[in-house]
PDB file of N, CA, C and O in Angstrom, chain B, residues numbered from 101:
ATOM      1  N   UNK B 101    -274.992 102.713 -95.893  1.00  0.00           N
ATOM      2  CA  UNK B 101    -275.895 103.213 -94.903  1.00  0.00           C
ATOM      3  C   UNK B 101    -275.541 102.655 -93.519  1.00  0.00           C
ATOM      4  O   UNK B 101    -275.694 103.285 -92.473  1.00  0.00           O
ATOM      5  N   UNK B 102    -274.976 101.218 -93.632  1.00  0.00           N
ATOM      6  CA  UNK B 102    -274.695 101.031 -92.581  1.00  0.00           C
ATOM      7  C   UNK B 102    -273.240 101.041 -92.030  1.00  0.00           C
ATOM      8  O   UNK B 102    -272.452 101.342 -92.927  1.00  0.00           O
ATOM      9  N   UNK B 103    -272.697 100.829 -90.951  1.00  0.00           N
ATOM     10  CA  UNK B 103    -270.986 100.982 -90.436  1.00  0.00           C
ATOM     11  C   UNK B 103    -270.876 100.550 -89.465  1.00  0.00           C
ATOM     12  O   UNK B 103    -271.516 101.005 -88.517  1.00  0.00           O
ATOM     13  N   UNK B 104    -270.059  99.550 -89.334  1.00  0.00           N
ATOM     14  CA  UNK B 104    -269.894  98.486 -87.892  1.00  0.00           C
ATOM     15  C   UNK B 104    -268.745  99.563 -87.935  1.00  0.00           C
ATOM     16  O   UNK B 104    -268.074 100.170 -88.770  1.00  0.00           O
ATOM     17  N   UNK B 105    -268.925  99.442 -86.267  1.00  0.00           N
ATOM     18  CA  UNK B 105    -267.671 100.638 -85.403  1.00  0.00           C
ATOM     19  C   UNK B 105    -267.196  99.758 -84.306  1.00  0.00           C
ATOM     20  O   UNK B 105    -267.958  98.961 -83.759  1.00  0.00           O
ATOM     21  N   UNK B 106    -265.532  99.933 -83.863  1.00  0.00           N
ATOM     22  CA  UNK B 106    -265.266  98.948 -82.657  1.00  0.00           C
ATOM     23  C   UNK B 106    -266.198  98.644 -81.974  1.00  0.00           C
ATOM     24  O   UNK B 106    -267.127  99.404 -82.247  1.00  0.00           O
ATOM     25  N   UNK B 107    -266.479  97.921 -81.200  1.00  0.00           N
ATOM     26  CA  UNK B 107    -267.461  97.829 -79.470  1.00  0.00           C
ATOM     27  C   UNK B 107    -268.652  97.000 -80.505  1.00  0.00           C
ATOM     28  O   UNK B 107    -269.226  96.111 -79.875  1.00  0.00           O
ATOM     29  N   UNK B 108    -269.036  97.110 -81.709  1.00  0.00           N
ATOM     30  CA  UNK B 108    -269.953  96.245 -82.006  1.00  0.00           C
ATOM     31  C   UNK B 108    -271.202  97.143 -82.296  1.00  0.00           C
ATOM     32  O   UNK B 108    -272.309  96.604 -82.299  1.00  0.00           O
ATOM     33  N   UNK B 109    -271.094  98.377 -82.520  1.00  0.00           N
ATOM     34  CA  UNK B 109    -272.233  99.080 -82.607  1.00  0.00           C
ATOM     35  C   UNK B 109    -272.786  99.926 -84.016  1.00  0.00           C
ATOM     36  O   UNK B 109    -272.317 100.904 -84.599  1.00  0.00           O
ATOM     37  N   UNK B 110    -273.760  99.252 -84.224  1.00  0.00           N
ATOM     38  CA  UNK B 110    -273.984 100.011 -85.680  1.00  0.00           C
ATOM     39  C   UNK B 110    -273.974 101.313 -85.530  1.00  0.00           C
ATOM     40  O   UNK B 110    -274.108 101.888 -84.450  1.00  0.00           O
ATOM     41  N   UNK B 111    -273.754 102.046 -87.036  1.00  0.00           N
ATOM     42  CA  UNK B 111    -274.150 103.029 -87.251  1.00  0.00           C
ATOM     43  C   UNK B 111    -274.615 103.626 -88.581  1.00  0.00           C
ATOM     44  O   UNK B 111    -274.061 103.219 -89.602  1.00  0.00           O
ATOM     45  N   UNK B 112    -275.651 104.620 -88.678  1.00  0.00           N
ATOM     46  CA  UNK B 112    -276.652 104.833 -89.750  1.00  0.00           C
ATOM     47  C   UNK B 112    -276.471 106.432 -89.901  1.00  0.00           C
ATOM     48  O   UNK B 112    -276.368 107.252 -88.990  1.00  0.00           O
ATOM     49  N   UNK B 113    -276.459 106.649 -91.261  1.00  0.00           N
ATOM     50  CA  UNK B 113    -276.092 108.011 -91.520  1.00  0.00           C
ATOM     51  C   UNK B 113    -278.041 108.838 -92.024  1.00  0.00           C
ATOM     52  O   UNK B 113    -278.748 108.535 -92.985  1.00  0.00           O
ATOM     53  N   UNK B 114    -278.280 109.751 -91.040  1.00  0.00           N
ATOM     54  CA  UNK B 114    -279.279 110.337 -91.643  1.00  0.00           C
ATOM     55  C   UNK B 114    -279.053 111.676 -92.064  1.00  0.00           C
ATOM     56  O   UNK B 114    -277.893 112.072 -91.950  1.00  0.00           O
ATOM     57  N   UNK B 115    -279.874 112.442 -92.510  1.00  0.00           N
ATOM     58  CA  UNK B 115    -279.973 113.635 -93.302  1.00  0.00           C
ATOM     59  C   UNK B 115    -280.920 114.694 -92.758  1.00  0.00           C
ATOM     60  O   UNK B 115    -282.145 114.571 -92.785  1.00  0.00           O
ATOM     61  N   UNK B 116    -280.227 115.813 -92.229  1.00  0.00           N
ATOM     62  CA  UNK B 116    -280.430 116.659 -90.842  1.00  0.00           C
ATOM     63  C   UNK B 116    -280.221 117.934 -91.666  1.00  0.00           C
ATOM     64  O   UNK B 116    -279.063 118.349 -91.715  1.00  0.00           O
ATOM     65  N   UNK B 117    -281.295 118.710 -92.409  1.00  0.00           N
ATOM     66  CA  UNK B 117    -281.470 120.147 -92.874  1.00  0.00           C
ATOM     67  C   UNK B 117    -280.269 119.778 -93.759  1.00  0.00           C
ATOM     68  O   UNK B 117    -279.203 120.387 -93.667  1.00  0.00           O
ATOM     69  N   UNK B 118    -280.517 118.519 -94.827  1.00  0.00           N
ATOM     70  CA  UNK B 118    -279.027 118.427 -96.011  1.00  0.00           C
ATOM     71  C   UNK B 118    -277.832 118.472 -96.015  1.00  0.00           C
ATOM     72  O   UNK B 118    -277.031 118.826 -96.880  1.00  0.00           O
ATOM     73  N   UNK B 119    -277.625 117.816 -94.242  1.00  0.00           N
ATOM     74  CA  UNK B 119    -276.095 118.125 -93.990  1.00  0.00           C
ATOM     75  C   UNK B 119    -276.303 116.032 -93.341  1.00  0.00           C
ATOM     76  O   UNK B 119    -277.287 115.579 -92.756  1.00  0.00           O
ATOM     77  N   UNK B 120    -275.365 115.456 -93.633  1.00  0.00           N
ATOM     78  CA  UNK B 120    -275.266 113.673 -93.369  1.00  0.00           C
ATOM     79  C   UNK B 120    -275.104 113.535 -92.309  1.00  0.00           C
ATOM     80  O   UNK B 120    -274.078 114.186 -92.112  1.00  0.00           O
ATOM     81  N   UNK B 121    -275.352 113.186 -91.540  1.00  0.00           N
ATOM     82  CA  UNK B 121    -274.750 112.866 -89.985  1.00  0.00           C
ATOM     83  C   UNK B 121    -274.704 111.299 -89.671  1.00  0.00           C
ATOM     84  O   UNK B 121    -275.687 110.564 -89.767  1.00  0.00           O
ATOM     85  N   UNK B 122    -273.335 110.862 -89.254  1.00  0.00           N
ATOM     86  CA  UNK B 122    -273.430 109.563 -88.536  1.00  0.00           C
ATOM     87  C   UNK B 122    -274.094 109.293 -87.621  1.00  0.00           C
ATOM     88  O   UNK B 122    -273.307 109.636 -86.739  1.00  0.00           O
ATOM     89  N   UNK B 123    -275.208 108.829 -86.943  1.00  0.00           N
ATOM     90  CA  UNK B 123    -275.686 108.599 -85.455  1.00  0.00           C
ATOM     91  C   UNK B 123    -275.631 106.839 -84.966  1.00  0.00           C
ATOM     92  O   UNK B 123    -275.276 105.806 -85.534  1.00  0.00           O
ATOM     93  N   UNK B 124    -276.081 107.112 -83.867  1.00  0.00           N
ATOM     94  CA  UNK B 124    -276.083 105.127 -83.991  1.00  0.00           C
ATOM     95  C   UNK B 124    -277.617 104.470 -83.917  1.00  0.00           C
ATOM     96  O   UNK B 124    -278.556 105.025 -83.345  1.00  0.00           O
ATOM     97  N   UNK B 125    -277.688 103.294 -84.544  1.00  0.00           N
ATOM     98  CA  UNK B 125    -278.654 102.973 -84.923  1.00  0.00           C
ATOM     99  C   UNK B 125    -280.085 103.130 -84.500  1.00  0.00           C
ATOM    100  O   UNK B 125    -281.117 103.288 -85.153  1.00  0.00           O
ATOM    101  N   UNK B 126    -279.794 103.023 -82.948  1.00  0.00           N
ATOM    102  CA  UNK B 126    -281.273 102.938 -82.242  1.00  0.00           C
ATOM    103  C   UNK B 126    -281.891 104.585 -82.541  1.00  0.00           C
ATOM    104  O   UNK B 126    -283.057 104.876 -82.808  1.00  0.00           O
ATOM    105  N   UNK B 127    -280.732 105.509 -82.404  1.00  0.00           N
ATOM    106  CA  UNK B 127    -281.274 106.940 -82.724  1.00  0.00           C
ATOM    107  C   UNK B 127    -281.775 107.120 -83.954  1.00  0.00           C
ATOM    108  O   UNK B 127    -282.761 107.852 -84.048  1.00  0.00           O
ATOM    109  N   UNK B 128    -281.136 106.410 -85.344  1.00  0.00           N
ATOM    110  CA  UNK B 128    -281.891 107.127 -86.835  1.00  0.00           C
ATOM    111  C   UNK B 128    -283.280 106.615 -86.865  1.00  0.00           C
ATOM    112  O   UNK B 128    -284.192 107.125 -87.516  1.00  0.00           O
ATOM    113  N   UNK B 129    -283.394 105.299 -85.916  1.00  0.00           N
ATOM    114  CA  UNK B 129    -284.822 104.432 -86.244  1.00  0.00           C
ATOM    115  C   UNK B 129    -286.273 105.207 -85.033  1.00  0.00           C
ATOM    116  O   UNK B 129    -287.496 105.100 -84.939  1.00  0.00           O
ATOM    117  N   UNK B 130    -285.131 105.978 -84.305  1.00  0.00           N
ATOM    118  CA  UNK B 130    -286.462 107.139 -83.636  1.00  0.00           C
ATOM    119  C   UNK B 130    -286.551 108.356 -84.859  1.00  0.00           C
ATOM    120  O   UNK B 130    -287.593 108.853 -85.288  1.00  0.00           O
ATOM    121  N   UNK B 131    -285.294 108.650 -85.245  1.00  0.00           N
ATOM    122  CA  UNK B 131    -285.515 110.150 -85.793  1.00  0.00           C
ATOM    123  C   UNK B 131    -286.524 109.633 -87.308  1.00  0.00           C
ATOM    124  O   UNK B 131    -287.279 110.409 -87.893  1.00  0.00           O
ATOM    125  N   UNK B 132    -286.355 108.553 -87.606  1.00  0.00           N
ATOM    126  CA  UNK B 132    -287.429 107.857 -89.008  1.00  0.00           C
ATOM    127  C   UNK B 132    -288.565 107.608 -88.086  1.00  0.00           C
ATOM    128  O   UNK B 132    -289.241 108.634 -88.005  1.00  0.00           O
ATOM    129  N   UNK B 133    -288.795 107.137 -87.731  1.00  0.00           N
ATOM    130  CA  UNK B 133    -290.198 107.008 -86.680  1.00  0.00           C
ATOM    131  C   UNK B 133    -291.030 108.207 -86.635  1.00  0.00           C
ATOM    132  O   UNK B 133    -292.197 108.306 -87.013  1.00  0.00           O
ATOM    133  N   UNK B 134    -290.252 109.141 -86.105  1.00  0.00           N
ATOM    134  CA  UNK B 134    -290.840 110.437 -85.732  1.00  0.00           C
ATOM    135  C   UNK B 134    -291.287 111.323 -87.385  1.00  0.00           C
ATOM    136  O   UNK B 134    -292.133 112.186 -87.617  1.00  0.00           O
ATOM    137  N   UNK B 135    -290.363 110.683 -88.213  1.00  0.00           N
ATOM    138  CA  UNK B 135    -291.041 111.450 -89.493  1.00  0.00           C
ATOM    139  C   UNK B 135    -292.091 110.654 -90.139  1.00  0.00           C
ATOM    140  O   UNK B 135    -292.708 111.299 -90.987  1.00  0.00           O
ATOM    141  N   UNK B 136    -292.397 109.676 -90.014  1.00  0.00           N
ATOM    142  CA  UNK B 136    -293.108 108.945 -90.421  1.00  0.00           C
ATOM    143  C   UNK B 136    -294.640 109.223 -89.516  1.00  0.00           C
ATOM    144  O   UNK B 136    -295.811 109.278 -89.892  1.00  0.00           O
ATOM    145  N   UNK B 137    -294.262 109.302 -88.735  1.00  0.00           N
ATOM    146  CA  UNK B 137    -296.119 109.624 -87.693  1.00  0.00           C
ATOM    147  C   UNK B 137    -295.892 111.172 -88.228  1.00  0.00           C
ATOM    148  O   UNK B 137    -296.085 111.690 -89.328  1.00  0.00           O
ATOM    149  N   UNK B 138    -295.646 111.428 -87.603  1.00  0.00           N
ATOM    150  CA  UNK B 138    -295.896 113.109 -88.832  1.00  0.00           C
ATOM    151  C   UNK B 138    -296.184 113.149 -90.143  1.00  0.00           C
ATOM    152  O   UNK B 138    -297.042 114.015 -90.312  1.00  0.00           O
ATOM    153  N   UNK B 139    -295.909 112.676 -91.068  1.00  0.00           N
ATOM    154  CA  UNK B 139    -296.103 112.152 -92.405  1.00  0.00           C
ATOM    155  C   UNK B 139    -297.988 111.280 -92.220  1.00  0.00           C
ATOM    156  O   UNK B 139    -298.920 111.292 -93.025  1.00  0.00           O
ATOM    157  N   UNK B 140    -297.918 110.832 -91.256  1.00  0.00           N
ATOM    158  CA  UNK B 140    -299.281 109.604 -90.525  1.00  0.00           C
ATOM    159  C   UNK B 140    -300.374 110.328 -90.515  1.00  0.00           C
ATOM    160  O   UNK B 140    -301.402 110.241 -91.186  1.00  0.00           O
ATOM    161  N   UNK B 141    -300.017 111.125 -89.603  1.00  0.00           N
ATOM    162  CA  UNK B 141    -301.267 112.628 -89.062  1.00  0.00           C
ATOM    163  C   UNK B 141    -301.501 113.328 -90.285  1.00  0.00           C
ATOM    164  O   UNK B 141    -302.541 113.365 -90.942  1.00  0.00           O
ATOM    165  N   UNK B 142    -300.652 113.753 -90.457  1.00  0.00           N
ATOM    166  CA  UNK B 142    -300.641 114.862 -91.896  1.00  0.00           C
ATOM    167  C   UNK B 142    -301.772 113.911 -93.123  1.00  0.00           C
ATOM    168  O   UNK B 142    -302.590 114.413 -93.893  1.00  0.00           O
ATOM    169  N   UNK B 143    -301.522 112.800 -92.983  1.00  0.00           N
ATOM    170  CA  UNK B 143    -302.397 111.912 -94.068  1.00  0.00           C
ATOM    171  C   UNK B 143    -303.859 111.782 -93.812  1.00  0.00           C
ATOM    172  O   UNK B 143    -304.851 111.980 -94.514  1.00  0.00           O
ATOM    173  N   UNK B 144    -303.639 111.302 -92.320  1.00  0.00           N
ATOM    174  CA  UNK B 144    -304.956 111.301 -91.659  1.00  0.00           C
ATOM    175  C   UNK B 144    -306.098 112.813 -91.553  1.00  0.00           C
ATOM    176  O   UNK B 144    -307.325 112.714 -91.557  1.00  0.00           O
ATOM    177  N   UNK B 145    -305.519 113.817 -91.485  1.00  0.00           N
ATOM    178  CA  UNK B 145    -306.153 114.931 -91.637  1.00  0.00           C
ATOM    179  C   UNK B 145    -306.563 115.812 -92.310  1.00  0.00           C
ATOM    180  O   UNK B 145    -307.356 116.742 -92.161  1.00  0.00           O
ATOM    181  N   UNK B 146    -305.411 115.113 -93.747  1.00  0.00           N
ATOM    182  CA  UNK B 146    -305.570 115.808 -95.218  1.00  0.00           C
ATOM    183  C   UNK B 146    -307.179 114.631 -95.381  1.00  0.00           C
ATOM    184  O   UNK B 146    -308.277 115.033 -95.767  1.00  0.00           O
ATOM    185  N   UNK B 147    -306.956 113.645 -95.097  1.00  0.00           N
ATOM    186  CA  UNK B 147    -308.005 112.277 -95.446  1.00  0.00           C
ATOM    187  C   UNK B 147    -309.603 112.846 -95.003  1.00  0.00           C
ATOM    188  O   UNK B 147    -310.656 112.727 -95.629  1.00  0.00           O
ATOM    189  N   UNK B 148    -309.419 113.293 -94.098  1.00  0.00           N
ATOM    190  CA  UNK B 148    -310.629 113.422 -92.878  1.00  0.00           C
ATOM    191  C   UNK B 148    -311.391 114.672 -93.409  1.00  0.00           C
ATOM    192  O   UNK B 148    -312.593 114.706 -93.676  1.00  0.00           O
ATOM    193  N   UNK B 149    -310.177 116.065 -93.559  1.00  0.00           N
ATOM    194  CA  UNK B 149    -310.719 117.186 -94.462  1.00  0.00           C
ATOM    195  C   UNK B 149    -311.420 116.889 -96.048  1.00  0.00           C
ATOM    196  O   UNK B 149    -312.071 117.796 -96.567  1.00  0.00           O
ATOM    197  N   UNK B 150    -311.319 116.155 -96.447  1.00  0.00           N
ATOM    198  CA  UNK B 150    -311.362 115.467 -97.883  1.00  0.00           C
ATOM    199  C   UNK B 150    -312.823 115.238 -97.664  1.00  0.00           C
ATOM    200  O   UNK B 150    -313.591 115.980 -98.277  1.00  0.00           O
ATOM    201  N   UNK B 151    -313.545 113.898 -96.521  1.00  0.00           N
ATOM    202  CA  UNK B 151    -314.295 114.038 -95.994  1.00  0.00           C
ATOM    203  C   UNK B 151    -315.193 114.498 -95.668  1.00  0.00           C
ATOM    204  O   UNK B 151    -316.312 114.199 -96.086  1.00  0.00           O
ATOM    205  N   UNK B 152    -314.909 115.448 -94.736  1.00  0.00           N
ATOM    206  CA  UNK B 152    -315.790 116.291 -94.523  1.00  0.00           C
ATOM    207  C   UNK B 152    -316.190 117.361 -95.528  1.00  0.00           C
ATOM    208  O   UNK B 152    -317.317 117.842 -95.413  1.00  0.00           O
ATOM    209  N   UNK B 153    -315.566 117.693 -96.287  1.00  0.00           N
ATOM    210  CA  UNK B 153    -315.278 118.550 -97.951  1.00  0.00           C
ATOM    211  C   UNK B 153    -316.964 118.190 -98.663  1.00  0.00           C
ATOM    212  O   UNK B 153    -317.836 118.949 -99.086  1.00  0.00           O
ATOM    213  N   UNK B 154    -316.896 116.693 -98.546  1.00  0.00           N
ATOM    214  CA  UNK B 154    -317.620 115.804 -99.478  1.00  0.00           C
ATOM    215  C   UNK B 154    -318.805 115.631 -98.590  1.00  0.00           C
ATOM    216  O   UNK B 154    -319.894 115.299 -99.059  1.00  0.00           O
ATOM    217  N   UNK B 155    -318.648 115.817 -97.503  1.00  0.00           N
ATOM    218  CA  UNK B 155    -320.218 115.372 -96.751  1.00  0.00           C
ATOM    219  C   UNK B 155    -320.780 117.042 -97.164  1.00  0.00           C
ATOM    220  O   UNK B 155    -321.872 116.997 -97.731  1.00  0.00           O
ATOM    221  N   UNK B 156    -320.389 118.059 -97.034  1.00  0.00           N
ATOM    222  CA  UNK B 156    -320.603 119.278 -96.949  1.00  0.00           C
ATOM    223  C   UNK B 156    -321.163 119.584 -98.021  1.00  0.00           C
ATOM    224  O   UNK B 156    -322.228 120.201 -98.032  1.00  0.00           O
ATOM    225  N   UNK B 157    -320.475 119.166 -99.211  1.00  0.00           N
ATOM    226  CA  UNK B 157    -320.857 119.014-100.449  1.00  0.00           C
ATOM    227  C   UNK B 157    -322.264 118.417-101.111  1.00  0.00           C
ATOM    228  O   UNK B 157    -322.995 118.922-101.962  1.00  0.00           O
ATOM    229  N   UNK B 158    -322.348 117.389-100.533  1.00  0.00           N
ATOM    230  CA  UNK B 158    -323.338 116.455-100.902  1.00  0.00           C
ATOM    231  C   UNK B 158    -324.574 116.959-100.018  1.00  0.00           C
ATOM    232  O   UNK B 158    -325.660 116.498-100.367  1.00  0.00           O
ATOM    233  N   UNK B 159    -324.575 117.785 -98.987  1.00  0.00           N
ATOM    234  CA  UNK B 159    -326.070 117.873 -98.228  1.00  0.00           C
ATOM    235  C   UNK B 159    -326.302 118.832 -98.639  1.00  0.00           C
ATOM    236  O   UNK B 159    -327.482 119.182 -98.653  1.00  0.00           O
ATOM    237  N   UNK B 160    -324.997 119.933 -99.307  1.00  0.00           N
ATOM    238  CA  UNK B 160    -325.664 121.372 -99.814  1.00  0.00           C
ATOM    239  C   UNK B 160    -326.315 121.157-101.054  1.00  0.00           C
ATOM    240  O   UNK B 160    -327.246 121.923-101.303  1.00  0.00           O
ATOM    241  N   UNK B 161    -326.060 120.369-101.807  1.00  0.00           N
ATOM    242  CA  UNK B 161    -326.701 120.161-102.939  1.00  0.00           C
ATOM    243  C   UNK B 161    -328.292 120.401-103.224  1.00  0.00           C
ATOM    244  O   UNK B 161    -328.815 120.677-104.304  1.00  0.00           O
ATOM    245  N   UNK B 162    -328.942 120.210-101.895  1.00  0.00           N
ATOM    246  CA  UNK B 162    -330.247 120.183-101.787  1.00  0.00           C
ATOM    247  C   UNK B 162    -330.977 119.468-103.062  1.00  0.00           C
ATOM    248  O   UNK B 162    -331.508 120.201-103.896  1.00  0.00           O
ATOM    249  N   UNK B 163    -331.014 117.974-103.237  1.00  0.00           N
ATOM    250  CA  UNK B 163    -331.428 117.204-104.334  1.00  0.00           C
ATOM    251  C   UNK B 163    -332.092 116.055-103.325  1.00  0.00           C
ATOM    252  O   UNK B 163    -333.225 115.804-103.736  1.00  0.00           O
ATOM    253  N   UNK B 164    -331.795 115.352-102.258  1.00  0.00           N
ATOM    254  CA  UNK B 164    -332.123 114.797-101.696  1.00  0.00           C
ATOM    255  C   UNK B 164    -333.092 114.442-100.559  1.00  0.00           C
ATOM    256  O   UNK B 164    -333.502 113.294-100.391  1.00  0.00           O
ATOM    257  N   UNK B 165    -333.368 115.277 -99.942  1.00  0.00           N
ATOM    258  CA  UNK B 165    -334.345 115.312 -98.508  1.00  0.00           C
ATOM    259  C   UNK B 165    -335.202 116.154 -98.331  1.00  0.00           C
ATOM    260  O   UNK B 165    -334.852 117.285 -97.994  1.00  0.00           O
ATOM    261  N   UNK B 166    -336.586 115.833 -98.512  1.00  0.00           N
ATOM    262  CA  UNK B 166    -337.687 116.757 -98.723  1.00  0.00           C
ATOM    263  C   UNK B 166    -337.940 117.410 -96.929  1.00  0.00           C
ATOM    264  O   UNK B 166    -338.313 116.609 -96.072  1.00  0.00           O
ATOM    265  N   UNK B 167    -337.762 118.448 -96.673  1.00  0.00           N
ATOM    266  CA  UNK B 167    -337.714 119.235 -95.946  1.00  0.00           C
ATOM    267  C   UNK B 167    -338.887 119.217 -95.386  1.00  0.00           C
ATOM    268  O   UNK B 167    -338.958 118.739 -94.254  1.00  0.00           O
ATOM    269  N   UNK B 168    -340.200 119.773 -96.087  1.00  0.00           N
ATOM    270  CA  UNK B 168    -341.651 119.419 -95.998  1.00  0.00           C
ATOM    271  C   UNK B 168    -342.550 118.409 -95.678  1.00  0.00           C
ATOM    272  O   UNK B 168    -342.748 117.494 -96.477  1.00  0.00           O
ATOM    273  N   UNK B 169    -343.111 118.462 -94.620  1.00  0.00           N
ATOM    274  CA  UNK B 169    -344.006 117.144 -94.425  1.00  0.00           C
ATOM    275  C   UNK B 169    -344.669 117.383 -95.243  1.00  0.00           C
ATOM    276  O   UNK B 169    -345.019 118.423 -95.800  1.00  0.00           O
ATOM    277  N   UNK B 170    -344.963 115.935 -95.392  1.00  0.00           N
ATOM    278  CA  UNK B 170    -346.629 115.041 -96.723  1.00  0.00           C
ATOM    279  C   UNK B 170    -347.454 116.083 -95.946  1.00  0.00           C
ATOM    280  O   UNK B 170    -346.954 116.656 -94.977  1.00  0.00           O
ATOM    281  N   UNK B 171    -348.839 116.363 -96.398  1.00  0.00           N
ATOM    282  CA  UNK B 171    -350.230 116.932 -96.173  1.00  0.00           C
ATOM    283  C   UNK B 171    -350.839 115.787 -95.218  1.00  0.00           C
ATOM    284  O   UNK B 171    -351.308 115.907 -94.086  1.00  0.00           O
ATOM    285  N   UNK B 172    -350.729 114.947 -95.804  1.00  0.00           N
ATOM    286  CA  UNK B 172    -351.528 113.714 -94.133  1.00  0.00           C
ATOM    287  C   UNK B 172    -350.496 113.577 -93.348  1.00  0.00           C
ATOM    288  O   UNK B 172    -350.323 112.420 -92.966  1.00  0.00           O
ATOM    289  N   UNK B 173    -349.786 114.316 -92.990  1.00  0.00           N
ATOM    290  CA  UNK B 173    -348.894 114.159 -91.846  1.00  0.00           C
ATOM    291  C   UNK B 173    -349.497 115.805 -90.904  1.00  0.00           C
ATOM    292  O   UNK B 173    -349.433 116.035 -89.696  1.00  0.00           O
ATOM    293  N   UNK B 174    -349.989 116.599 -91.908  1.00  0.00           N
ATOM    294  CA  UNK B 174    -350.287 117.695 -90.882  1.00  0.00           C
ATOM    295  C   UNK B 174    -351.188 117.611 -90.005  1.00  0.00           C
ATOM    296  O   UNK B 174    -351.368 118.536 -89.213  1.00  0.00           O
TER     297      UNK B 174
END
């Protein structure tokens, strides 16, 4: 994965639509970065929908919260 090249500069092979590409280091650790917060969000919003799924769920149920005031409240 890794390849010391004259001048002292790493290099890291990533995987670009299944074709290998050499790049140098500081670039594969943006192009992994960038899939990883995408991968982040995508979690966070599958998480959040899940959520809200379950709050939606649970108030339609109508088992919980008497709608109606008591008679000594009228």
């Amino acid at each position: 994965m890794y390849r010391l090249q004259l001048g002292g500069i790493m290099k890291q092979t990533i995987s670009v639509e299944g074709e290998e590409k050499v790049v140098r280091e500081d670039t594969a650790k943006a192009f992994r970065g960038v899939h990883w917060a995408l991968i982040s969000v995508g979690a966070f919003v599958l998480i959040m929908l899940a959520l809200l799924l379950a709050g939606v769920i649970s108030t339609d149920s109508g088992g919980g919260v008497d709608r109606n005031p008591p008679q000594n409240e009228r």
